[in-house]
VOLO-638430 format. One line per 10 residues: number of its first residue (from 1); their letters; for each residue x, y, z of N, C-alpha, C. Coordinates in steps of 0.05 Angstrom, whole numbers, plus 32768, in hexadecimal, padded with zeros to 4 digits. Example, Ala and Ser with C-alpha at 12.3 -4.5 7.8 and 13.67 -1.06 7.14 Angstrom:
// residues 2
1) AS) 8108/7F8E/809C/80F6/7FA6/809C/8108/7FBE/809C  8101/7FD3/808E/8111/7FEB/808F/8102/8001/809D
***
This chain:
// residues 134
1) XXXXXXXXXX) 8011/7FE8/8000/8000/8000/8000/8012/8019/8000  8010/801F/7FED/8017/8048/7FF4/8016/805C/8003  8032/8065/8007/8021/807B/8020/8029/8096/8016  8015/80A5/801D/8019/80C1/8004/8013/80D8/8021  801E/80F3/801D/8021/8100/802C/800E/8122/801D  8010/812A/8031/7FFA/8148/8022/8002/8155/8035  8009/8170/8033/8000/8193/8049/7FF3/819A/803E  7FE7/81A1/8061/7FD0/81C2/805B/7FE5/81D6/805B  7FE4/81E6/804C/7FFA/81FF/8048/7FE6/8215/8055  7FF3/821F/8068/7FE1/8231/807C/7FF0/824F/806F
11) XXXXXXXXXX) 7FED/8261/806A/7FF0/827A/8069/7FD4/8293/8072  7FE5/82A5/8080/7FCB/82BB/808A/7FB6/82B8/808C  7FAB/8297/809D/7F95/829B/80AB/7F84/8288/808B  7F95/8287/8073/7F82/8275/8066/7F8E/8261/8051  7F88/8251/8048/7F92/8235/8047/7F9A/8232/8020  7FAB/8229/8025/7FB6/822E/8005/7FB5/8216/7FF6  7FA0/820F/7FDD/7FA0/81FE/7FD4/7FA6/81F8/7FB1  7FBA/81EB/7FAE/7FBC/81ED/7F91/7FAB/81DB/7F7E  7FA2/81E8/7F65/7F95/81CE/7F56/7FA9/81C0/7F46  7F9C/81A5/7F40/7FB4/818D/7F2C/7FAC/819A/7F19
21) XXXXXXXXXX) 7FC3/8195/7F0A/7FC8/8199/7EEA/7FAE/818D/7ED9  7FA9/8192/7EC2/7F93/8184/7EB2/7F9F/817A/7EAA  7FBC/816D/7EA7/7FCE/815E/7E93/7FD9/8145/7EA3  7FCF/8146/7EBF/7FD1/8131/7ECD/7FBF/811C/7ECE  7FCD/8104/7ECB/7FB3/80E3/7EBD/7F9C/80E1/7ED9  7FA9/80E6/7EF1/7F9B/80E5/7F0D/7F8E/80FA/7F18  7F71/80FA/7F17/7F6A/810B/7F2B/7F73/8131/7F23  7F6F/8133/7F02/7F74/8148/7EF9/7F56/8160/7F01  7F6A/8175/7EFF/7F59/8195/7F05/7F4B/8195/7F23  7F57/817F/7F33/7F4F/8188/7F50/7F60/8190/7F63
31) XXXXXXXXXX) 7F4D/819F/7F79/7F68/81A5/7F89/7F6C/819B/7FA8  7F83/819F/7FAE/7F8B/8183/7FBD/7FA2/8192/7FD7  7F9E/8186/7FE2/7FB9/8188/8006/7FD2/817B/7FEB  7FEA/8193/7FE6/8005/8189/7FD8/8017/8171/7FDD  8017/815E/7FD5/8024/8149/7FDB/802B/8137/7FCD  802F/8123/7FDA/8033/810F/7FBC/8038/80F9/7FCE  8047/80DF/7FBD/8051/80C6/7FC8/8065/80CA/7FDA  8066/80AC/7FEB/8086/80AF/7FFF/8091/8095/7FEF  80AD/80AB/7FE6/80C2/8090/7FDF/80CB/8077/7FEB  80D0/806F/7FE1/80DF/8058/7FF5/80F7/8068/8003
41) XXXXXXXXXX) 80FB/805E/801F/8114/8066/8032/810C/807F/8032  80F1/8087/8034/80E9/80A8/8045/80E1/80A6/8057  80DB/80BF/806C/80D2/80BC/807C/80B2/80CF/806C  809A/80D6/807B/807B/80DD/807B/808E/80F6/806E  809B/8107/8080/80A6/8126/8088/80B4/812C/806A  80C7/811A/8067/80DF/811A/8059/80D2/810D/8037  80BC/8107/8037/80AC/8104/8014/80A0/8121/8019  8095/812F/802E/807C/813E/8028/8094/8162/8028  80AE/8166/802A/80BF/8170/8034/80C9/8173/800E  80CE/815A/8003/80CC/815B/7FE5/80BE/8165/7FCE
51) XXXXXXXXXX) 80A4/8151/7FDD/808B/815C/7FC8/808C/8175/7FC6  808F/818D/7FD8/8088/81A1/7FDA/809A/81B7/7FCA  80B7/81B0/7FD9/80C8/81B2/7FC3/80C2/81B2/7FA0  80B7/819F/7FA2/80BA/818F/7F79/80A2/819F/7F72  808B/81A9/7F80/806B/81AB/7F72/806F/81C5/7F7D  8081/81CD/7F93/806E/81F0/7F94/8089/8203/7F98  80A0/81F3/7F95/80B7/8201/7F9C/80B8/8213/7FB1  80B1/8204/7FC3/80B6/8204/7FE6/80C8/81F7/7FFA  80D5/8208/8004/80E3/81F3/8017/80DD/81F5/802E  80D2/81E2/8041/80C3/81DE/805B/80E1/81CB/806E
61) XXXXXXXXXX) 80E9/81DA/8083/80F5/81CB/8098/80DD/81BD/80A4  80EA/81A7/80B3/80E1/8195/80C0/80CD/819C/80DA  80D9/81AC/80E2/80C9/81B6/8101/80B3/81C1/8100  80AD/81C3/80DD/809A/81E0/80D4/8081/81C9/80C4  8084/81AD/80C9/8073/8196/80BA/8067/818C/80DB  804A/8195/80D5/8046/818B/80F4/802F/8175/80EB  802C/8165/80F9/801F/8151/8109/8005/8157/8115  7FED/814D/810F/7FD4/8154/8123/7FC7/8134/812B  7FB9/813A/813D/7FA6/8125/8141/7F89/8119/8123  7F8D/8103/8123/7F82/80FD/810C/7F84/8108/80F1
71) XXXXXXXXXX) 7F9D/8102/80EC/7FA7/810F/80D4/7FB1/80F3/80BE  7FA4/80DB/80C3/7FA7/80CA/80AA/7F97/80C4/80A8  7F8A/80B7/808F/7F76/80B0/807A/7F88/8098/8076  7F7A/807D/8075/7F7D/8064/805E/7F64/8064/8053  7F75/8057/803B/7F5F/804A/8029/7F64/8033/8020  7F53/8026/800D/7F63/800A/8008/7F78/800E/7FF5  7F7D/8020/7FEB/7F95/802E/7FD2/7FAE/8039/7FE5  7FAF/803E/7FF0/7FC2/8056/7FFF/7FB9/8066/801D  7FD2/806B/802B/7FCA/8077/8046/7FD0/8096/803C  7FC3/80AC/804D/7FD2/80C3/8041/7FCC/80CD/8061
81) XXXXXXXXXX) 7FE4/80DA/8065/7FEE/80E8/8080/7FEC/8106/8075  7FE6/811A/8086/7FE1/8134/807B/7FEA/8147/8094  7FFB/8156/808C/7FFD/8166/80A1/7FFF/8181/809D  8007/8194/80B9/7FFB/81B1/80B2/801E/81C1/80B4  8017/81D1/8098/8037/81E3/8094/802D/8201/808D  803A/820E/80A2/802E/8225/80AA/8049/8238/80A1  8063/8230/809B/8080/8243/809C/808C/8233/807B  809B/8240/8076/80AD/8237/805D/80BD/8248/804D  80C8/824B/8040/80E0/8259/802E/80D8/8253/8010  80D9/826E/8006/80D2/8271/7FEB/80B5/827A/7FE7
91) XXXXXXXXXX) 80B4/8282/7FD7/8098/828F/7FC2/808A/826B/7FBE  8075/8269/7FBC/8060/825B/7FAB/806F/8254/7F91  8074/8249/7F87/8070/8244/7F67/806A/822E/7F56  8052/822E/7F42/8043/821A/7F3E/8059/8208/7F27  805D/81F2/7F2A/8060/81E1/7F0D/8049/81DD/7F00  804C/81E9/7EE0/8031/81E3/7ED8/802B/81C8/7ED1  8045/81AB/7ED2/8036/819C/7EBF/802F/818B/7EE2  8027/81A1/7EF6/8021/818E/7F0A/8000/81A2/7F18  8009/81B8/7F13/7FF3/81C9/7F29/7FEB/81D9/7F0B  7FD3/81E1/7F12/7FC8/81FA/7EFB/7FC6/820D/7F07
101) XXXXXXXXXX) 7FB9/8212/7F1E/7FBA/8230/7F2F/7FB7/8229/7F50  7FB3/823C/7F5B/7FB5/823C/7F7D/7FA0/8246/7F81  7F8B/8249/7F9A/7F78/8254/7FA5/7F83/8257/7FC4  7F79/826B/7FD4/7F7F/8273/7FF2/7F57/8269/7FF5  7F59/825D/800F/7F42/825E/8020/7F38/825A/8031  7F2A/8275/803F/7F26/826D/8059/7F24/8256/8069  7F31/8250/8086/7F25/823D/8090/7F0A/8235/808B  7EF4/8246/8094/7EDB/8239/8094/7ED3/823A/806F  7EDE/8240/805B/7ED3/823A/8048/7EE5/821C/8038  7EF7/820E/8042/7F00/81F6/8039/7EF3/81DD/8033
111) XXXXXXXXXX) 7EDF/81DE/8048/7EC9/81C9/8041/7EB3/81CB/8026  7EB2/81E5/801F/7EA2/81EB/800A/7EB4/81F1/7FEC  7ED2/81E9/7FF2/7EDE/81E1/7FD3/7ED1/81CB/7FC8  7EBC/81CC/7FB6/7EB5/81B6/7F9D/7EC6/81A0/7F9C  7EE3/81AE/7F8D/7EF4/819F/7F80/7F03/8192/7F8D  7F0E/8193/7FAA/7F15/8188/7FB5/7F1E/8168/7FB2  7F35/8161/7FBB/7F38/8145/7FB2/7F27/8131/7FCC  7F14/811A/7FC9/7F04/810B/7FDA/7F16/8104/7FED  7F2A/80F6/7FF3/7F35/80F3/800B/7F49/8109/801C  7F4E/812A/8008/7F4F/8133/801C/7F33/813D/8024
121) XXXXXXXXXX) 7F28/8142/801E/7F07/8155/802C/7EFE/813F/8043  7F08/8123/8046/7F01/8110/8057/7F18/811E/8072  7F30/8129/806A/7F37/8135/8082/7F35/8151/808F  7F22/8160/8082/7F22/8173/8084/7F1A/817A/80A0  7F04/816C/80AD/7EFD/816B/80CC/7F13/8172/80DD  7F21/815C/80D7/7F40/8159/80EE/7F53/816F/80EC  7F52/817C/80D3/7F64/8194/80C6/7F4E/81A4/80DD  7F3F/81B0/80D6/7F2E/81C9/80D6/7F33/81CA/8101  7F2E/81AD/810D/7F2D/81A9/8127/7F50/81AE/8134  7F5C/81AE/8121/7F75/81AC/8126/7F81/81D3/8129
131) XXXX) 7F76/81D7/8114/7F7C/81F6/8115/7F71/820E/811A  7F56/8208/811F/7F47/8217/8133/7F43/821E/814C  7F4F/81FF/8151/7F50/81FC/817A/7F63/8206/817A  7F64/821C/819B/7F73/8235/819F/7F87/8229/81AF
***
């Protein structure tokens, strides 16, 4: 089974989500927590520390990839661990043959992205419970 990794990219209070490419065979023109697969000999931190790198040309230290309560999803395809990245280095910048554009959105309006990918909107509870409590 696969284990695939995603951030919520937190900036000023609202949540940064990129859409997939339309040129991607999987799950094209939606948008999704940035992530991808964990290689073999990664650690959760150290795939999702890459991804970010490769798809938004970000670089996230380690201390700055946090951990919440109920923050994995299985399915019978893949586990996906998701966590919350609030600090990083560098500007945003999209690869197009991976992201088509970015949206910012409020906490309370995340649940009402359409496009959303189905198993993240399945974590959105634990996100929303996670960053609201004071």
């Amino acid at each position: 089974m696969a284990n695939v990794v995603g951030a919520v990219l937190i900036e000023n209070n609202k949540i940064i989500l990129p859409k997939r490419s339309e040129m991607l065979k999987k799950m094209p023109n939606k948008f999704e927590f940035p992530g991808g697969k964990v290689e073999k000999n990664e650690t959760l931190k150290e795939a999702l520390k890459r991804e970010l790198q490769e798809e938004l040309s970000i670089d996230v230290d380690f201390e700055n990839i946090i951990e919440f309560p109920n923050n994995v999803l299985a399915t019978e395809k893949f586990t996906l661990s998701i966590f919350i990245v609030k600090e990083w280095k560098n500007e945003i910048t999209l690869n197009p043959e991976i992201n088509s554009e970015i949206i910012k959105v409020d906490f309370d309006e995340l649940k009402n992205v359409k496009e959303l990918l189905e198993t993240d909107k399945q974590l959105i509870p634990a996100v929303l419970k996670f960053i609201t409590t004071p």
